[in-house]
Structures are given as C-alpha cells and as structure tokens.
C-alpha positions in Angstrom: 3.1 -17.2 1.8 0.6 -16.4 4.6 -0.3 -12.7 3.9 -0.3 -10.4 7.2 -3.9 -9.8 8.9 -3.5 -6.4 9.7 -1.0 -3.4 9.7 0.7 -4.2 12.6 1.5 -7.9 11.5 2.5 -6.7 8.2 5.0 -4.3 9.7 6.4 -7.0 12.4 6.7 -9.4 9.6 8.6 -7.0 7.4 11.0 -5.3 10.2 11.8 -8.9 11.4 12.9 -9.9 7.8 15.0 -6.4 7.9 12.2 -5.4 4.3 10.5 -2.7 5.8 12.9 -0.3 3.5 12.5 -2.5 0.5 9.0 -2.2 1.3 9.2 1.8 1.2 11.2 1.6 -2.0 8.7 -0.4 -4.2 6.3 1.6 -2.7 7.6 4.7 -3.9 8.6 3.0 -6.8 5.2 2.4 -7.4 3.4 5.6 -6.6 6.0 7.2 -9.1 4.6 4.8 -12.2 1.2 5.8 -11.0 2.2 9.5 -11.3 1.4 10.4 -7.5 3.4 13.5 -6.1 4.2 11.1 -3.2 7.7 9.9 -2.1 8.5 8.3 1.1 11.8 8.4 3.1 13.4 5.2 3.6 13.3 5.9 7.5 9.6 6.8 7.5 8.2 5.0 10.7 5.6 2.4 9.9 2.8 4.4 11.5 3.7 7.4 9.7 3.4 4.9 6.4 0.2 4.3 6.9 -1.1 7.7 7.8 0.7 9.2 5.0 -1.0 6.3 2.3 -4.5 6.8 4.0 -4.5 10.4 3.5 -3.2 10.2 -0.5 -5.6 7.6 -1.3 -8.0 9.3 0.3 -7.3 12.4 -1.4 -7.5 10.4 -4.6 -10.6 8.6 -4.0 -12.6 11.9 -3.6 -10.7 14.3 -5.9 -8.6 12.1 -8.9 -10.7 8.7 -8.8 -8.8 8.0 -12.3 -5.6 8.3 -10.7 -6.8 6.3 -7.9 -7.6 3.2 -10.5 -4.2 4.2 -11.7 -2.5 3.3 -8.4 -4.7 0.2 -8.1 -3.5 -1.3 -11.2 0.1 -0.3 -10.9 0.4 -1.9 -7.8 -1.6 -4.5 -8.8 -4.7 -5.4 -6.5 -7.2 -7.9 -6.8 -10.1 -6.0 -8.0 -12.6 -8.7 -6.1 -11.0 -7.2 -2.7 -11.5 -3.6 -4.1 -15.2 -4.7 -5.4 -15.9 -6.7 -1.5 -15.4 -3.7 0.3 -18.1 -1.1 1.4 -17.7 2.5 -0.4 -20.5 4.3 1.9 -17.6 5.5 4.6 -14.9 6.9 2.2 -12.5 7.2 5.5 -13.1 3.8 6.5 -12.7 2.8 2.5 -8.9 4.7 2.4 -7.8 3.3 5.4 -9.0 -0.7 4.1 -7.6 0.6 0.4 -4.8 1.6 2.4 -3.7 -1.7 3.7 -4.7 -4.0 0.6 -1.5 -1.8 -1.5 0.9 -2.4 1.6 -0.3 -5.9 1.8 -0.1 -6.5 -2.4 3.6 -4.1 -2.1 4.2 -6.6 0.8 3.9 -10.0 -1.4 6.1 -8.1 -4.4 9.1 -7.1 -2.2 8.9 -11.0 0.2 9.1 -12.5 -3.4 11.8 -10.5 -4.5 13.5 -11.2 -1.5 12.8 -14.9 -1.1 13.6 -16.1 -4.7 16.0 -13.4 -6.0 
C-alpha cells in the first residue's frame, strides 16, 4: 500500500474506493476510545474533516496535551513522524498532526477493506 501524499490524495483515494464513510466511522470510533467530545457525521464533506480535526487537535495540543498523546496512541501513529516534525508553529503542527491520524485511520479502514 502506497500511503496518500497529501489531503486531497487521501480523500480521492478513499471516495474512489466508496471508504470515505468507513473512514469517518473508525475515525469516530477512534476519537471515542480516546475520550474526545468529537463525533463526525457520516456525510461530513472531506474539507470539513479536516478543518474540524485541525481545530480538535489543536485545541488539544495547547489545552489537554495528555489527551492529545491519548489520541496519538489510540489511533496509533508512528511516534518518529510525531518526533520529525517542527513544534515552533503549533497551527502549522495541528494541521501536519492532522493529516498523519487521517493518513494512519486511512491504512486501518483500506486493510479492513482489502483483506476482510
């Protein structure tokens, strides 16, 4: 599996394989065994997604940092592409945060699908 290079990729990829709602579902799935207050609607548009996400993970990174590790391990991201990343722009930060969980949600729900 060749994992997408940016948003829009991941989102082409995962509309063209009709997973963008599976995608939504482990999401949420997710965020609820990390105890965020944070459901998405199945018919959410993609660019919604991502403004949504950027905003609660950048809402955690400056105010629950503990439930911010929290969502990083439930979800299950490589802490070297959390550690390669540059904290000194915390906006910038969420937003690249923000694509490594859709991207690490991504690989979860393509599995499922491909070998399920």
């Amino acid at each position: 599996m060749n994992l997408p290079a940016n948003f829009d990729e991941l989102i082409t990829e995962a509309e063209g394989l009709n997973l963008y709602k599976k995608l939504i579902v482990q999401l949420n799935k997710d965020l609820l065994y990390a105890n965020i207050d944070l459901e998405l609607d199945e018919e959410t548009l993609p660019t919604s997604l991502k403004l949504v996400l950027q905003e609660t993970v950048f809402h955690l990174i400056q105010e629950k940092f503990t439930n911010y590790l929290n969502l990083l391990y439930i979800v299950d991201v490589s802490e070297a592409k959390i550690r390669s990343l540059d904290g000194e722009d915390t906006m910038k930060l969420s937003e690249e945060v923000t694509f490594i969980i859709l991207q690490r949600i991504w690989q979860k729900v393509w599995y499922k699908a491909k070998f399920s």
